[in-house]
N, C-alpha and C positions, 0 to 999 in steps of 0.2 A: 273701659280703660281708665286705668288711676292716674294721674302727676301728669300726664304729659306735657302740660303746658308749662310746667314749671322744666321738663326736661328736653323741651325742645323736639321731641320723639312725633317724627315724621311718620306715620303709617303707612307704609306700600304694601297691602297682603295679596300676594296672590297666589294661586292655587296650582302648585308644581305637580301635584300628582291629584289625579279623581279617585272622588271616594268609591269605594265599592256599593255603592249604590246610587240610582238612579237618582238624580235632582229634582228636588219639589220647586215649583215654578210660583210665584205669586197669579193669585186666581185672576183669569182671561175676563170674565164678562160676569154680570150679577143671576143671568138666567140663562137655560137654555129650553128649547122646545125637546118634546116627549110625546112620541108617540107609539104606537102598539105595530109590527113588519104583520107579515101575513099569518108568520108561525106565532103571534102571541106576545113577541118576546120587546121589553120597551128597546128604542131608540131616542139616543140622546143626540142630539144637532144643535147647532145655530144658525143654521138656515133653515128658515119658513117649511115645512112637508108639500103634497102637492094638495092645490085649495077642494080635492075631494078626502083627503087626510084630516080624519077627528086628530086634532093636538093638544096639546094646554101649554103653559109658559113655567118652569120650575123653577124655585130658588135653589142654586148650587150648593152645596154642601158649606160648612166650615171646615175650617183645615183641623184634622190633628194633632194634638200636638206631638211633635218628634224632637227626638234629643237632641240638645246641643252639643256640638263639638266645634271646637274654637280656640283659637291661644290669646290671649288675653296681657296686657302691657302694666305693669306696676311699677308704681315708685318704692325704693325701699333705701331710707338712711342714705342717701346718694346714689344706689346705684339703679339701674333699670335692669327686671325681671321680666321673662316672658313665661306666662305657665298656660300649661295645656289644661285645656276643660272638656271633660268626657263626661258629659250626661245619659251615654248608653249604657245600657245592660250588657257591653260586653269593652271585650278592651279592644283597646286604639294605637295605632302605633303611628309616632307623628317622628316627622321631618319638617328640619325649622333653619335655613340661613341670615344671615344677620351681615348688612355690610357698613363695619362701624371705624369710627376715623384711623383704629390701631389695623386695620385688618379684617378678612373676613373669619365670621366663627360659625360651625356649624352643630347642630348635632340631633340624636335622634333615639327615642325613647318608647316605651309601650306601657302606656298607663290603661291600669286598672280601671273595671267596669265602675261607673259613675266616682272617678276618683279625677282628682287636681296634682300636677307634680309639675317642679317648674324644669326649666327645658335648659335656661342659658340664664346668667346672669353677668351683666356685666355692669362699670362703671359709667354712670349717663356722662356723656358727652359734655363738652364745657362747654358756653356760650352761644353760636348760632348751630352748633355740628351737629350734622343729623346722622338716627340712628334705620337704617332699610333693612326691612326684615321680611322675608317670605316663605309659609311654610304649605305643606300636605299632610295630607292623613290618610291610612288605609286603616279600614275593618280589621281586628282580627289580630291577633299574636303569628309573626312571624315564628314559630317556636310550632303550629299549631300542626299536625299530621291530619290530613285524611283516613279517616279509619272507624266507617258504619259498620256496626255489629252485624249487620244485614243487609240486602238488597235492597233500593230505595222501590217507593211504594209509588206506583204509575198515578200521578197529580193528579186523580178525580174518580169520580166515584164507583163503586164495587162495579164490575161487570158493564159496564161502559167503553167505548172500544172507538178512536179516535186516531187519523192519519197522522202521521209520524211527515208534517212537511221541510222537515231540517235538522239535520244531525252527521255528530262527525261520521267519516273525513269530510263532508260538503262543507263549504265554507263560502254560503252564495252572500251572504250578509254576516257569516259571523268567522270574520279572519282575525281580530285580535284576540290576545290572549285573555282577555276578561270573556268573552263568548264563544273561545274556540271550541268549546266542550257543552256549547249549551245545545237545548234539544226543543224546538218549535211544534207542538202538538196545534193542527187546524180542529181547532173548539168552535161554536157556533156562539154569538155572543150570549150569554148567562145562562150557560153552562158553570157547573159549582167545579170550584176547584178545594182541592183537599190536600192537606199536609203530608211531603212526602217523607218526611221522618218527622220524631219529635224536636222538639227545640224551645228558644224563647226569641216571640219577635222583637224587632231590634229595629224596627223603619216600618213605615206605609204611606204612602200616596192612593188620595180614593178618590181626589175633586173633581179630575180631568175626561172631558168627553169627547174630545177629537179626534182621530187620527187621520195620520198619511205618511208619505214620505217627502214633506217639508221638510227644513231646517230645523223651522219654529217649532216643530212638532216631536223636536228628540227630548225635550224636559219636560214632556207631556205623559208620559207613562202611570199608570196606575199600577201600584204596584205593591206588595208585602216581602218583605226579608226575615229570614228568622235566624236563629243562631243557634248550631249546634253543639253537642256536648263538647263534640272534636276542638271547635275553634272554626270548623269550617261553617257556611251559611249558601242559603239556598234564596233564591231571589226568585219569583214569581210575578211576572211580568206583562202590561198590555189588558189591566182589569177593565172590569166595564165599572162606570161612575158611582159612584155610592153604594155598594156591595160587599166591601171589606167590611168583616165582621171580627178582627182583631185590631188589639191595640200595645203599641210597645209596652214591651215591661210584659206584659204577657206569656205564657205558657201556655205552645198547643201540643198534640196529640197526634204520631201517627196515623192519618185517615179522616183528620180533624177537620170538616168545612171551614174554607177561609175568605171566599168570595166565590163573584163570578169570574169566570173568564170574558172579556172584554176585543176592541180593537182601538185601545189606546195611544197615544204617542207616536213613536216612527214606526206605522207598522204599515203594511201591505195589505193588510185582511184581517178576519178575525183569525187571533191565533194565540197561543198560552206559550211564551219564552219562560223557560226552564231553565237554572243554573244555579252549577253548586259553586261555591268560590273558596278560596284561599289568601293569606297575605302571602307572598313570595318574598317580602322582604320589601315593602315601601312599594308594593306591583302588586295591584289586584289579578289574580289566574283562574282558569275556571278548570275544571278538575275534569275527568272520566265517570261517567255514573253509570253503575250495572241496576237495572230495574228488575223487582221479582213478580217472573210467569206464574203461569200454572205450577201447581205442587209446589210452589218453592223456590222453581228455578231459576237461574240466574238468564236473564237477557238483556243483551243491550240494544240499544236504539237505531235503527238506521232511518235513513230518509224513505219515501214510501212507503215504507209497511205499516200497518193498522194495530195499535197495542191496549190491550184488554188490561182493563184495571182491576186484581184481585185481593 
């Protein structure tokens, strides 16, 4: 932030709407213990194994780096500017109120993939008057249709065939409109998960090894988003720890490995959350997905049935 001190510009940001993706948390502890379950497969903890458990003590990953998105405070010739900073590879559609000694002002804008546009500008306040500004952001051009060429591709690998433990209408954990439409396949943890259409990533989270259904444990998630041609984006969810194998800015490939499946974050079990989304206008929504069967065909997901990946 430019001038403030010379404008007196009080910062109060807070976060009116969440982003359509999941929050990266600052990292929990320097190591965590690893060890191999019965089937082969590592386990990440930080709690000790049992003392007949071979372990070792792992450094946790570095973070990624992921884009910035942010509004940012300048001085300009007297007046105060606020401009939106979109470091993703895709656009951003921000909402921004301001409560300044004339009145409130608001407004709300969809700036371009890694572009700067300013949002409000106004006259800095004279003397002690403070200026309160609070804004959100969703993913995605509100403008943006749903509209795959095709049937999405069942998140992992050919011929592979995995319970369906959550999908609409059930809405045992997913009643809001950002996961009313998502679909919980029970994966075994590192189990490969694979791109359900093309896209370009746009966010991941790899560092976190915890889960449950703690509080602490919902900015926990592991996780990849990508972005499609549409405007819509598919969020893959609940990885296991350092097995993302993409990075923003990135371009993957229908069928393209992107990690493992994991039991990260607020989860119940090991299990792969699946979700396509949209901006609805400053409201992240999660959309209908038809996945393709055999030959071709078009199926969609229900809870309990076993869906074959072709």
């Amino acid at each position: 932030m430019n001038g403030a001190a010379n404008s007196r510009l009080l910062v109060a940001v807070s976060k009116l709407l969440f982003v359509a993706v999941l929050t990266i948390a600052q990292a929990m502890a320097a190591g965590a213990y690893r060890y191999k379950d019965e089937n082969g497969r590592w386990v990440y903890t930080d709690r000790p194994p049992a003392a007949n458990q071979s372990s070792e003590v792992v450094t946790l990953p570095g973070r990624i780096a992921t884009p910035r998105i942010t509004v940012e405070a300048h001085s300009r010739a007297g007046n105060i500017a606020l401009v939106a900073v979109n470091e993703c590879p895709c656009p951003v559609e921000f909402g921004i109120k301001i409560q300044a000694p004339d009145g409130e002002h608001a407004a709300r804008k969809v700036v371009a993939a890694r572009g700067r546009e300013t949002l409000l500008e106004l006259a800095a306040p004279a003397g002690n008057a403070e200026l309160r500004y609070a804004y959100g952001y969703v993913i995605g051009d509100p403008e943006a249709v749903h509209a795959p060429d095709r049937p999405y591709r069942v998140p992992y690998a050919v011929a592979q065939s995995f319970l369906v433990s959550q999908a609409p209408p059930d809405a045992v954990t997913h009643a809001d409109p950002g996961s009313r439409n998502a679909i919980d396949f029970a994966m075994p943890v590192g189990s490969g998960v694979h791109a359900a259409r093309d896209g370009v990533v746009i966010n991941v989270a790899h560092k976190f090894f915890r889960g449950g259904l703690e509080k602490e444990r919902r900015d926990e998630a592991n996780f990849v988003q990508v972005l499609h041609e549409d405007g819509t984006s598919a969020l893959y969810a609940h990885l296991q720890m350092d097995t993302v194998r993409v990075k923003p800015g990135q371009r993957v490939l229908r069928g393209e490995y992107i990690a493992n499946s994991g039991n990260t974050g607020f989860s119940s079990g090991p299990h792969l959350h699946f979700v396509v989304l949209r901006n609805a206008g400053l409201r992240s929504e999660s959309v209908p997905v038809i996945f393709e069967g055999s030959g071709g065909a078009s199926v969609i997901a229900r809870s309990g049935q076993a869906m074959m990946a072709y």
